[in-house]
N, C-alpha and C positions, 0 to 999 in steps of 0.2 A: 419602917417599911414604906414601898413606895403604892400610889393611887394614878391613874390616870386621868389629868388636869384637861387636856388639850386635846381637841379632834380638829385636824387642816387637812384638808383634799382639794383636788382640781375644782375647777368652779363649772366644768362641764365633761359631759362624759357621754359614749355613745351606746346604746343597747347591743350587747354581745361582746362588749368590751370589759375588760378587766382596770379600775383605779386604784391608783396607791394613794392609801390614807395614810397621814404619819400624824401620830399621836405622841403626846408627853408624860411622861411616869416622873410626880413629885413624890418629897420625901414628905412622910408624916407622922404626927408625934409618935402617933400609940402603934397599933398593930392594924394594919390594910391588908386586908386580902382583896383583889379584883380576879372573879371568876372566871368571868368568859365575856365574850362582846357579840352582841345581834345585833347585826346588821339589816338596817331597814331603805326602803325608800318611798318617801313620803310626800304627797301633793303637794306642790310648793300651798297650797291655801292651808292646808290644816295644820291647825294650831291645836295643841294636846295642852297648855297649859302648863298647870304643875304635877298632871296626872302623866305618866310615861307612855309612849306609845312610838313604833318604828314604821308606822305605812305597813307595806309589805314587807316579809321576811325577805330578807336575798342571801343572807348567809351568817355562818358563827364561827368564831375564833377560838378556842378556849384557852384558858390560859392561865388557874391554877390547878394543880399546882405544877405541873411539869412544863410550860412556860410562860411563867411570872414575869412580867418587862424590867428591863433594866431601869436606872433610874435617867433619864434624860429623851430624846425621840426616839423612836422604833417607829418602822413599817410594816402595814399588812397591807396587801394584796386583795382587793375586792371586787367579784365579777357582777359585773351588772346585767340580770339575764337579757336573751335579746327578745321577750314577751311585752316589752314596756315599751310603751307608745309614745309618741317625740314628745316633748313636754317642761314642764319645771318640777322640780323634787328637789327633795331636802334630804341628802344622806344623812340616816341617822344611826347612832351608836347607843345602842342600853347597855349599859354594863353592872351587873347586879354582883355585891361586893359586903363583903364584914367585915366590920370593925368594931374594936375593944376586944379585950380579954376571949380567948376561945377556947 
């Protein structure tokens, strides 16, 4: 089954505007489910670590089980609202996901 390896988007983007993220779906051994993806965006200063965190919500993808990515890049479409003030951000991707035997 395949997991998604890879987040690449534009390196800027404008409030009210919509960017295409394109993501990579590898294969892996055992059995991968990737749920869904939140979409965050995040002061370029904060650093979460090895703890997960997205900034602010801006939106969700879902994607098992009725659309599982194929295995190599796919795009989604992500609106950046226009509430966010000029600045630096870190789009960010949580994708919460099972693996092994289910």
């Amino acid at each position: 089954s395949a997991y998604i390896a890879n987040l690449d988007a534009p390196s800027s983007a404008k409030a009210g505007s919509t960017v295409t993220a394109t993501l990579t779906a590898t294969s892996y051994i055992q059995n991968w489910d990737d749920y869904s993806i939140i979409w965050g965006l995040a002061p370029d200063y904060m650093d979460c670590g090895d703890i997960v965190c997205v900034g602010r919500q801006i939106s969700y993808t879902a994607l098992y089980p009725d659309n599982e990515p194929p295995l190599g890049n796919f795009t989604v479409d992500v609106p950046i609202p226009d509430s966010f003030s000029p600045g630096n951000y870190k789009l960010v991707a949580a994708i919460p996901y099972l693996v092994g035997v289910s």
